[in-house]
mmCIF file of the N, C-alpha and C atoms, coordinates in Angstrom:
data_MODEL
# 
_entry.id   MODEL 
# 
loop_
_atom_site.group_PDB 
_atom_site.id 
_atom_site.type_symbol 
_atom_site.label_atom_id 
_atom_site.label_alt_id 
_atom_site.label_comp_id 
_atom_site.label_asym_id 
_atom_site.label_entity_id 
_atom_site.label_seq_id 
_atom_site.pdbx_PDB_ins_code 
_atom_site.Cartn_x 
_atom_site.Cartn_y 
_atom_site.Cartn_z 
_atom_site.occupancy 
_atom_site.B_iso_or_equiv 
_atom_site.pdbx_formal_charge 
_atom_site.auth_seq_id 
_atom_site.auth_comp_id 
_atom_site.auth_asym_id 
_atom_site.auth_atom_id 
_atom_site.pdbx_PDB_model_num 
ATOM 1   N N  . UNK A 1 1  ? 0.850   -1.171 0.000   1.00 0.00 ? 1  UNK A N  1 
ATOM 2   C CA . UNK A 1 1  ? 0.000   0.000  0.000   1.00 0.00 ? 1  UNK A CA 1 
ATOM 3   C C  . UNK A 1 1  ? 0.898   1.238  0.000   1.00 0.00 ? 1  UNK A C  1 
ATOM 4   N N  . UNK A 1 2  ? 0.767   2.203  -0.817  1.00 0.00 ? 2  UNK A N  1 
ATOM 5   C CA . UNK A 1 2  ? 1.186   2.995  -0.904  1.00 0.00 ? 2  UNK A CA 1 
ATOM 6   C C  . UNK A 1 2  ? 0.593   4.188  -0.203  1.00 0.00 ? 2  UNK A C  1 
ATOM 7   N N  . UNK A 1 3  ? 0.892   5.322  0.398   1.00 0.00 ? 3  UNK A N  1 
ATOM 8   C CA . UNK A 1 3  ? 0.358   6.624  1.250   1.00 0.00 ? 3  UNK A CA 1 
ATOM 9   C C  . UNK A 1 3  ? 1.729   7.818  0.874   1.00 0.00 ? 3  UNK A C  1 
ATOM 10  N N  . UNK A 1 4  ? 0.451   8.861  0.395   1.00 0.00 ? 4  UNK A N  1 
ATOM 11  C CA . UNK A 1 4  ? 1.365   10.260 0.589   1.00 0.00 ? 4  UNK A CA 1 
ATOM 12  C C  . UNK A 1 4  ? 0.773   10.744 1.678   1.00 0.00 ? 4  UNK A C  1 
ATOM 13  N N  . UNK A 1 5  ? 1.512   11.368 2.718   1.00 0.00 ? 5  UNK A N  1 
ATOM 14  C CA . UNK A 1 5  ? 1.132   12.699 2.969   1.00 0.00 ? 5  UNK A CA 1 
ATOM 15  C C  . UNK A 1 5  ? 1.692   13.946 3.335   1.00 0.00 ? 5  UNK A C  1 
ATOM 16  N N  . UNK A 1 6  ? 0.667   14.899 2.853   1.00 0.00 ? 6  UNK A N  1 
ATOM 17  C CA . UNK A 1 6  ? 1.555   16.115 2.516   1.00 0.00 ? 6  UNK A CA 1 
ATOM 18  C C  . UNK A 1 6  ? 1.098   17.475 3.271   1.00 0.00 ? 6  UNK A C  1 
ATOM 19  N N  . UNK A 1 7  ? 2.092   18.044 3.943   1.00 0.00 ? 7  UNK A N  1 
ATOM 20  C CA . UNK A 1 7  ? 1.520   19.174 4.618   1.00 0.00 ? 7  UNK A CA 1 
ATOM 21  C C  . UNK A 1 7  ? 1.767   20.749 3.168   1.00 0.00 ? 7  UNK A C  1 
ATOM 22  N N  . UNK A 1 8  ? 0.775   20.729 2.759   1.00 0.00 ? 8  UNK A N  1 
ATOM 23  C CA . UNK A 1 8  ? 0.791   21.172 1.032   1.00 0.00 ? 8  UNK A CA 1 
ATOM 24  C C  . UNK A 1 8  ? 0.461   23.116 1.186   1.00 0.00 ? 8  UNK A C  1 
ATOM 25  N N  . UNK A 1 9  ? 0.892   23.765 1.512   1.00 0.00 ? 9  UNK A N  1 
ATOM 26  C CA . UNK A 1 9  ? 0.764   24.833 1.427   1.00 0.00 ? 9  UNK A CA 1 
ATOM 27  C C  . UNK A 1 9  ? 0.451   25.548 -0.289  1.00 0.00 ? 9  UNK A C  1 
ATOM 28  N N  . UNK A 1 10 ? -0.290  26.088 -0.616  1.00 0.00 ? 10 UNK A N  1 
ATOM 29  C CA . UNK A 1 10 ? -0.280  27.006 -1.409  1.00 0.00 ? 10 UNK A CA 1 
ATOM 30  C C  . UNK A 1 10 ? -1.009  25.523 -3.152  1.00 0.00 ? 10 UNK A C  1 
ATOM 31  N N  . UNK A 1 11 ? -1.924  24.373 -2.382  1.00 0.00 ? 11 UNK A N  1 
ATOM 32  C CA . UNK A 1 11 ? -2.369  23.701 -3.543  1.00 0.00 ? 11 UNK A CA 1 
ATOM 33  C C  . UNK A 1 11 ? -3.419  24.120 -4.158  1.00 0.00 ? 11 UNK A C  1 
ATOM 34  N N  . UNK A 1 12 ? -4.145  25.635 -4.336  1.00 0.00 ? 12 UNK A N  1 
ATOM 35  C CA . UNK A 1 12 ? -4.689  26.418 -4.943  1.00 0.00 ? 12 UNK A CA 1 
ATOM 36  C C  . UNK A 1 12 ? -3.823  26.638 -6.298  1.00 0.00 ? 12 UNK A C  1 
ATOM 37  N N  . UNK A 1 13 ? -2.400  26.954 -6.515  1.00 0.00 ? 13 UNK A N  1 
ATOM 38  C CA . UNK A 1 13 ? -1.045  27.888 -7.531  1.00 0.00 ? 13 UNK A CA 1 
ATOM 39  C C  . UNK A 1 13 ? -0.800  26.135 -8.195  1.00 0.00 ? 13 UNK A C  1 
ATOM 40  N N  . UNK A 1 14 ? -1.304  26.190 -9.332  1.00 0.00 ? 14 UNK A N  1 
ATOM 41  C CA . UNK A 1 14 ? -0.872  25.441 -10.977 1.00 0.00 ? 14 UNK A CA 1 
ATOM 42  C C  . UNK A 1 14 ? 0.503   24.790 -10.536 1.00 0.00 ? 14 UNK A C  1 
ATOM 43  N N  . UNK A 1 15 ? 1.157   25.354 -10.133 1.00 0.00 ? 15 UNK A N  1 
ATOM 44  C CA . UNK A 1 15 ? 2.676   25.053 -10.076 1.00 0.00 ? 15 UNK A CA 1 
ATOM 45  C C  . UNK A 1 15 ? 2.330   23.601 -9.060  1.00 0.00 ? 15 UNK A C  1 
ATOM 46  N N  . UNK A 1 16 ? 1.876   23.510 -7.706  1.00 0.00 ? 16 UNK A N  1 
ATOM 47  C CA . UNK A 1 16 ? 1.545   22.593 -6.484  1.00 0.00 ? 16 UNK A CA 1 
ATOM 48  C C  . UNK A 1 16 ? 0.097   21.427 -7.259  1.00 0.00 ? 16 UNK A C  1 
ATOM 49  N N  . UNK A 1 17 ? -0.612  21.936 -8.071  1.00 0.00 ? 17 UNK A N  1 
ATOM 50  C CA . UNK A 1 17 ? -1.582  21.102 -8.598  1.00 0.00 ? 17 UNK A CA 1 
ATOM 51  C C  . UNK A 1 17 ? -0.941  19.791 -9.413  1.00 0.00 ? 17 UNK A C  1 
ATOM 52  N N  . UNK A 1 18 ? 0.166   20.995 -9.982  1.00 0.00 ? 18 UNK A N  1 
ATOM 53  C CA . UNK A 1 18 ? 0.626   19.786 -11.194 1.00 0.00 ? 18 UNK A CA 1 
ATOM 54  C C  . UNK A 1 18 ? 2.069   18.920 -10.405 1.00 0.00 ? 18 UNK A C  1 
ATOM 55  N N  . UNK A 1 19 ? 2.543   19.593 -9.362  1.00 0.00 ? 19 UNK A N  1 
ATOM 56  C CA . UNK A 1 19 ? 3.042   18.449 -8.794  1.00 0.00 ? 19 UNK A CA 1 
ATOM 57  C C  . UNK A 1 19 ? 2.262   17.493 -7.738  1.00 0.00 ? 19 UNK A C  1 
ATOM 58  N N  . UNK A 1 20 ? 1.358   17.826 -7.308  1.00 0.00 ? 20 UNK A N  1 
ATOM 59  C CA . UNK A 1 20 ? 0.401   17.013 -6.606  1.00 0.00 ? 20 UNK A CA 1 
ATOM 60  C C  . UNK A 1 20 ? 0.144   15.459 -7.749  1.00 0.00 ? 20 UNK A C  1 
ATOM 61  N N  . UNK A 1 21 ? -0.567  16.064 -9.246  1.00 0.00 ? 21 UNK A N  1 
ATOM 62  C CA . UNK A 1 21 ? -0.936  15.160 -9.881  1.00 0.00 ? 21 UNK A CA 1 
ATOM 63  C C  . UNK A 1 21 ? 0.195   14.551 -10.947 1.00 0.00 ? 21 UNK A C  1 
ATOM 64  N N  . UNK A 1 22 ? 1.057   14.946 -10.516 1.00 0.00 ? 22 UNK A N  1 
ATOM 65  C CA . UNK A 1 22 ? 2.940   14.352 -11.108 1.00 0.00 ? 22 UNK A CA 1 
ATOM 66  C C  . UNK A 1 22 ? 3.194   12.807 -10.389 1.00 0.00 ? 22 UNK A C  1 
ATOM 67  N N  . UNK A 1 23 ? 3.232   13.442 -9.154  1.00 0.00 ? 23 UNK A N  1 
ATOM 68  C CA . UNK A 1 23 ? 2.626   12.027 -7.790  1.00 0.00 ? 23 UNK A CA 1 
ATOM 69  C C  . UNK A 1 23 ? 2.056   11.153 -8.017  1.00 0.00 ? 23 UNK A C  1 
ATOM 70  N N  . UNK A 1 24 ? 0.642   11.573 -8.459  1.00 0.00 ? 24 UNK A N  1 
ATOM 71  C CA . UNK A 1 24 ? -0.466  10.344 -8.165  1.00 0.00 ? 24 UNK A CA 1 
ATOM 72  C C  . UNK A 1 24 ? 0.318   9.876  -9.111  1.00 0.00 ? 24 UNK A C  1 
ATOM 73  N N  . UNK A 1 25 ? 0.557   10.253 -10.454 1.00 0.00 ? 25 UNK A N  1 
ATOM 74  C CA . UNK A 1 25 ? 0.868   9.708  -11.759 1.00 0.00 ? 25 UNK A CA 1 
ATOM 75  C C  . UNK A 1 25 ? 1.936   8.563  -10.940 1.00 0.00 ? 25 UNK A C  1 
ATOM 76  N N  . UNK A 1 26 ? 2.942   9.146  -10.810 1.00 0.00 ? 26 UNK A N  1 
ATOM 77  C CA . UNK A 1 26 ? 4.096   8.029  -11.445 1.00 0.00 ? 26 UNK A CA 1 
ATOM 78  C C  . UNK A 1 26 ? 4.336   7.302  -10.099 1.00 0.00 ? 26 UNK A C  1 
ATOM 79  N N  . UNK A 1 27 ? 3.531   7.647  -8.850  1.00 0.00 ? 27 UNK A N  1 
ATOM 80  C CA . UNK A 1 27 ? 3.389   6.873  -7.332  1.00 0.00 ? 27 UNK A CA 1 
ATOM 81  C C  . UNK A 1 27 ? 2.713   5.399  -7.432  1.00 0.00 ? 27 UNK A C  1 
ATOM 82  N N  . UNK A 1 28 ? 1.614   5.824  -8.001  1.00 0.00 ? 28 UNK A N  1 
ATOM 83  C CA . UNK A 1 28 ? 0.394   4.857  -8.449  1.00 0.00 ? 28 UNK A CA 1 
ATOM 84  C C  . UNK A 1 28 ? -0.242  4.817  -6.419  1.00 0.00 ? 28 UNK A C  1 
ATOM 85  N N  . UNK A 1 29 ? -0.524  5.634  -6.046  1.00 0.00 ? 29 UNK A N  1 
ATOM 86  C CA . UNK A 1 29 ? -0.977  6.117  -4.720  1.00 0.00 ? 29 UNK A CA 1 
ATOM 87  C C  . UNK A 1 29 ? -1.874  5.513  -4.396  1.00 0.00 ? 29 UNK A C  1 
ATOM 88  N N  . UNK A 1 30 ? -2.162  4.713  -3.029  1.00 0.00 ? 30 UNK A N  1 
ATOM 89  C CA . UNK A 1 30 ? -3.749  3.736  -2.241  1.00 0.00 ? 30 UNK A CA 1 
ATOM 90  C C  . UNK A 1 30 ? -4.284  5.406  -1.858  1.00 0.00 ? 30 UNK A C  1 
ATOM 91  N N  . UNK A 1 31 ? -3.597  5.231  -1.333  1.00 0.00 ? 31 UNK A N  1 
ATOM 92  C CA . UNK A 1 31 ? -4.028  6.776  0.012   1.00 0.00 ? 31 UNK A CA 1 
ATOM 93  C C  . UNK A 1 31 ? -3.832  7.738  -0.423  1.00 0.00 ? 31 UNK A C  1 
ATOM 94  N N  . UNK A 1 32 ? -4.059  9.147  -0.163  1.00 0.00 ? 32 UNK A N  1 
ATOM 95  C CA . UNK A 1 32 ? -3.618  10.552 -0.155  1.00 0.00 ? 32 UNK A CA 1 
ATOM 96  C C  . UNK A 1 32 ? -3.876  11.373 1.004   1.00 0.00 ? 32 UNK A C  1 
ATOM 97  N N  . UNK A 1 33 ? -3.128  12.154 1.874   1.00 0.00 ? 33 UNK A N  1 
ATOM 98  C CA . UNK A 1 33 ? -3.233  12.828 2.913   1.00 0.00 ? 33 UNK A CA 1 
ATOM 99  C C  . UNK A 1 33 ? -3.140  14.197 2.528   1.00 0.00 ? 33 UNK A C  1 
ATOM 100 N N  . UNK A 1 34 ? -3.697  15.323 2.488   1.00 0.00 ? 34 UNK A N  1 
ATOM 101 C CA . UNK A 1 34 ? -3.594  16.517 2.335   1.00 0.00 ? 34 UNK A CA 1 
ATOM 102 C C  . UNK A 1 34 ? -3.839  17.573 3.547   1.00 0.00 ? 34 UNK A C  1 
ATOM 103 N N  . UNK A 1 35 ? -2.905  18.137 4.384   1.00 0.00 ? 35 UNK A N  1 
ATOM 104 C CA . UNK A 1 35 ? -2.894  18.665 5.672   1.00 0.00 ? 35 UNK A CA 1 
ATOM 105 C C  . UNK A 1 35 ? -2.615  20.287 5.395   1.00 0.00 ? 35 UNK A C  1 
ATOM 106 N N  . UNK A 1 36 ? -3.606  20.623 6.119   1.00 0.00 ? 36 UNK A N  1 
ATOM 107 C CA . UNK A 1 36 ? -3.492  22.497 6.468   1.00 0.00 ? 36 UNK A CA 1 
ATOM 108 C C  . UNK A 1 36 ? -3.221  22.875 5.043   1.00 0.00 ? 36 UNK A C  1 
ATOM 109 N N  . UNK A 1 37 ? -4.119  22.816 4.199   1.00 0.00 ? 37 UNK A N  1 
ATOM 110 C CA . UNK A 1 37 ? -4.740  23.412 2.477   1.00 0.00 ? 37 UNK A CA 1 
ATOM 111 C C  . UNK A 1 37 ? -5.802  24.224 3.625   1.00 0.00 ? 37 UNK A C  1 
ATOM 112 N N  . UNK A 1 38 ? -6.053  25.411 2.824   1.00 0.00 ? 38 UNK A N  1 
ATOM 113 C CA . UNK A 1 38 ? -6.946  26.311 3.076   1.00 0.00 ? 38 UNK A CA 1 
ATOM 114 C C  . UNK A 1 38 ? -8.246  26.268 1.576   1.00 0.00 ? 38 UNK A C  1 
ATOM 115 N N  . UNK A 1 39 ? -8.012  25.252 0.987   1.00 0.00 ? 39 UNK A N  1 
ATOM 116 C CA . UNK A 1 39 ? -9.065  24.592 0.453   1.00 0.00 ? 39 UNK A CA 1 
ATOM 117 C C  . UNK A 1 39 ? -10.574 24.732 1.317   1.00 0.00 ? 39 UNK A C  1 
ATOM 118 N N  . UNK A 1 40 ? -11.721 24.803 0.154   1.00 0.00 ? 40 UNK A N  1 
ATOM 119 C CA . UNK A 1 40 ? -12.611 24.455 0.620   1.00 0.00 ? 40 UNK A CA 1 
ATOM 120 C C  . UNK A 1 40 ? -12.964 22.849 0.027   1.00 0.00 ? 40 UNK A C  1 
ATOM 121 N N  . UNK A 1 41 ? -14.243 22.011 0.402   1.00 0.00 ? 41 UNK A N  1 
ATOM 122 C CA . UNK A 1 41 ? -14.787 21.204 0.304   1.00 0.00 ? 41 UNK A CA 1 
ATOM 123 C C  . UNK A 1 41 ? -14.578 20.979 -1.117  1.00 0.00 ? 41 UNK A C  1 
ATOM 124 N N  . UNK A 1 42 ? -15.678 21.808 -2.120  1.00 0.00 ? 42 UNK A N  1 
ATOM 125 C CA . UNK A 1 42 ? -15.692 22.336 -3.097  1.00 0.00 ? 42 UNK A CA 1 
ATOM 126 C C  . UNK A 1 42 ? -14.675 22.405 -3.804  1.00 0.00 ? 42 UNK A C  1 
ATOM 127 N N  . UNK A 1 43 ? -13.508 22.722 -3.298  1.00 0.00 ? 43 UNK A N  1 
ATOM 128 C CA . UNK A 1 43 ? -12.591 22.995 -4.794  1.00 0.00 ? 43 UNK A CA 1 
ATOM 129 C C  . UNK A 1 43 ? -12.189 22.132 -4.502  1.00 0.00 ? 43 UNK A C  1 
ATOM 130 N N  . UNK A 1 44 ? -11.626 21.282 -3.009  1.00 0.00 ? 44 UNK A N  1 
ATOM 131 C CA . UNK A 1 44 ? -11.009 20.326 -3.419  1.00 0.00 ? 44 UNK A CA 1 
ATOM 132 C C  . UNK A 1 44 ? -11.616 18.581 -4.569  1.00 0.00 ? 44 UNK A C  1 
ATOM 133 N N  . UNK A 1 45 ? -13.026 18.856 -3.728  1.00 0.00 ? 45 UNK A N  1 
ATOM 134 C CA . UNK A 1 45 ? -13.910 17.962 -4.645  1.00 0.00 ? 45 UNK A CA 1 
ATOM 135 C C  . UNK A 1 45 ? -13.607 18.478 -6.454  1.00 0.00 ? 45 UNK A C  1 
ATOM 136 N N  . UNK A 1 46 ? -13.438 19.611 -6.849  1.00 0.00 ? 46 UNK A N  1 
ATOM 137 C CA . UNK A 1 46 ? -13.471 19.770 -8.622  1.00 0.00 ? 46 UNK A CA 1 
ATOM 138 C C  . UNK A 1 46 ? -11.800 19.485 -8.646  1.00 0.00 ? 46 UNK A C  1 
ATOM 139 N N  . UNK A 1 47 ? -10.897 19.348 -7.493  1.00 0.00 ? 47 UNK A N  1 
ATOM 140 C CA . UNK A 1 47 ? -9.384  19.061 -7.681  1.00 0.00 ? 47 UNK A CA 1 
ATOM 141 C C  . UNK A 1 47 ? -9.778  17.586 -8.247  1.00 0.00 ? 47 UNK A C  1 
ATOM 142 N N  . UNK A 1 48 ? -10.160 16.870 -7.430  1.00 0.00 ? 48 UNK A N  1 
ATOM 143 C CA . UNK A 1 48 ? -9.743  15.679 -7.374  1.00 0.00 ? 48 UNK A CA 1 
ATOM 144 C C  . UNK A 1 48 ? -11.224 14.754 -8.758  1.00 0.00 ? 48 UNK A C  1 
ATOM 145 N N  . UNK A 1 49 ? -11.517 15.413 -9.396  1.00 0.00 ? 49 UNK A N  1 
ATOM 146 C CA . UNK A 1 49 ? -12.369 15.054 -10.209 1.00 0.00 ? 49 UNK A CA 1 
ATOM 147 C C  . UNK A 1 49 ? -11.564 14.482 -11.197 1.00 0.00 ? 49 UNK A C  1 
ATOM 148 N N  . UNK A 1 50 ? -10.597 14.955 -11.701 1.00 0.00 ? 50 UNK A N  1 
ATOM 149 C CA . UNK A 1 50 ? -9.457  14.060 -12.661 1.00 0.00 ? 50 UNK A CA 1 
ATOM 150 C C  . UNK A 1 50 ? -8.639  13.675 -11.779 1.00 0.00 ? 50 UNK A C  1 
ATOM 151 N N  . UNK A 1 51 ? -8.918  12.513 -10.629 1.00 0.00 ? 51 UNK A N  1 
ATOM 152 C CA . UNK A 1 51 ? -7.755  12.340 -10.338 1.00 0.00 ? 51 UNK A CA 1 
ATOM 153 C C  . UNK A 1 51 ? -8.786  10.193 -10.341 1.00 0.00 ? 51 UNK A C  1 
ATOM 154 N N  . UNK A 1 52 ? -7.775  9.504  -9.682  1.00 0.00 ? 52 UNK A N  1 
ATOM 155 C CA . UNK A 1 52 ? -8.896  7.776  -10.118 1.00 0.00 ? 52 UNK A CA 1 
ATOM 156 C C  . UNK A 1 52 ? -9.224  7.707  -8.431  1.00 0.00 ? 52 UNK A C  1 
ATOM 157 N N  . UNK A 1 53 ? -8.982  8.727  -7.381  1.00 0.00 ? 53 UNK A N  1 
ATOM 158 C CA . UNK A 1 53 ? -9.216  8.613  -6.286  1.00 0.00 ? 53 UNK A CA 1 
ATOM 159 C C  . UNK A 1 53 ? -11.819 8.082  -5.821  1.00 0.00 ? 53 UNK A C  1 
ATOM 160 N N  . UNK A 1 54 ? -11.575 7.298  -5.801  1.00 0.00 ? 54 UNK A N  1 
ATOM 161 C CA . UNK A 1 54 ? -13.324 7.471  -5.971  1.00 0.00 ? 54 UNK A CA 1 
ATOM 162 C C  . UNK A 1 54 ? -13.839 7.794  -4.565  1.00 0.00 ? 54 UNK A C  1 
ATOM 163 N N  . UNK A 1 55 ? -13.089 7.931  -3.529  1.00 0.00 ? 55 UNK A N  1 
ATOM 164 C CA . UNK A 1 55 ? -13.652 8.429  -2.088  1.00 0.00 ? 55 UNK A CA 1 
ATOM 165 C C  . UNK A 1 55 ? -12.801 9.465  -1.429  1.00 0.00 ? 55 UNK A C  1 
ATOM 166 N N  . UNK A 1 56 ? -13.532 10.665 -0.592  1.00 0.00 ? 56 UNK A N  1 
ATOM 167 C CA . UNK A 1 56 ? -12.614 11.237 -0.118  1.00 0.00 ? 56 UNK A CA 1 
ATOM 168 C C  . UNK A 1 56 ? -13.585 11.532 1.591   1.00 0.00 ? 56 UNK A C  1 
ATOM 169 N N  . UNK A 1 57 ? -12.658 12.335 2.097   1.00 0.00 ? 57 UNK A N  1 
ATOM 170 C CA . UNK A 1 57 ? -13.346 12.671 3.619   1.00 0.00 ? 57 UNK A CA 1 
ATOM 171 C C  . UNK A 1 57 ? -12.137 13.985 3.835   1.00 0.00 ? 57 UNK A C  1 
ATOM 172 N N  . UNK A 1 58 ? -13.397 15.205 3.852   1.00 0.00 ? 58 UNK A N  1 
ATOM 173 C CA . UNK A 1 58 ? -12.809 16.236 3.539   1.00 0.00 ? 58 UNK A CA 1 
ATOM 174 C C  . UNK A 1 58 ? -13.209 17.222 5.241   1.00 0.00 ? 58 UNK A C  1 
ATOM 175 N N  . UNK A 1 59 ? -12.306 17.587 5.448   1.00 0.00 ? 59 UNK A N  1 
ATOM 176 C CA . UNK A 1 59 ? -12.960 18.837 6.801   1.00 0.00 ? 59 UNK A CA 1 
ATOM 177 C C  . UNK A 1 59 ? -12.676 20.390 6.157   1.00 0.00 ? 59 UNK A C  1 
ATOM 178 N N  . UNK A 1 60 ? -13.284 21.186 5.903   1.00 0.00 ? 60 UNK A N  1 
ATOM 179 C CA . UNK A 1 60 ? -13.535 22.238 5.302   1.00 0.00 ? 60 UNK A CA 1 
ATOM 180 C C  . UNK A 1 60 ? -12.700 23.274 6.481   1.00 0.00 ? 60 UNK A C  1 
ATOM 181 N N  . UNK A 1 61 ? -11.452 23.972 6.107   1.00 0.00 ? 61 UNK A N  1 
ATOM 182 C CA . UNK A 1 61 ? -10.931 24.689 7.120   1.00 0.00 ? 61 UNK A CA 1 
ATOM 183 C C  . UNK A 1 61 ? -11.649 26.018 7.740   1.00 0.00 ? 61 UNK A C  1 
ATOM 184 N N  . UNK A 1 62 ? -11.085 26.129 9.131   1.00 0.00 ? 62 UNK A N  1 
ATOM 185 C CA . UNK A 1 62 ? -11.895 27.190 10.029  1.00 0.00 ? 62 UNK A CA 1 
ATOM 186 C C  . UNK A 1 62 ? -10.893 28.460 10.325  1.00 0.00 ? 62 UNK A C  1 
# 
């Protein structure tokens, strides 16, 4: 089983998206951890729409 996780500052900026999905690519990833993104629910749900992840569990930051 494979697991990233990443304390990912700034995965809103093209530059962090496309290494995020550089990862999944050539990792072939079970898991994904994404910590302290100031993401909402929402974008991260339209992030991960091209990604083969089919479940997520998201806490919307405060």
């Amino acid at each position: 089983m494979k697991i990233l996780s990443w304390n990912c500052q700034g995965l809103g900026s093209s530059p962090t998206i496309r290494a995020l999905f550089n990862l999944l690519r050539q990792k072939h990833l079970d898991i994904v951890f994404l910590m302290e993104t100031s993401l909402t629910q929402r974008k991260i749900d339209h992030l991960f729409q091209h990604s083969n992840f089919s479940q997520s569990f998201i806490v919307d930051p405060q």
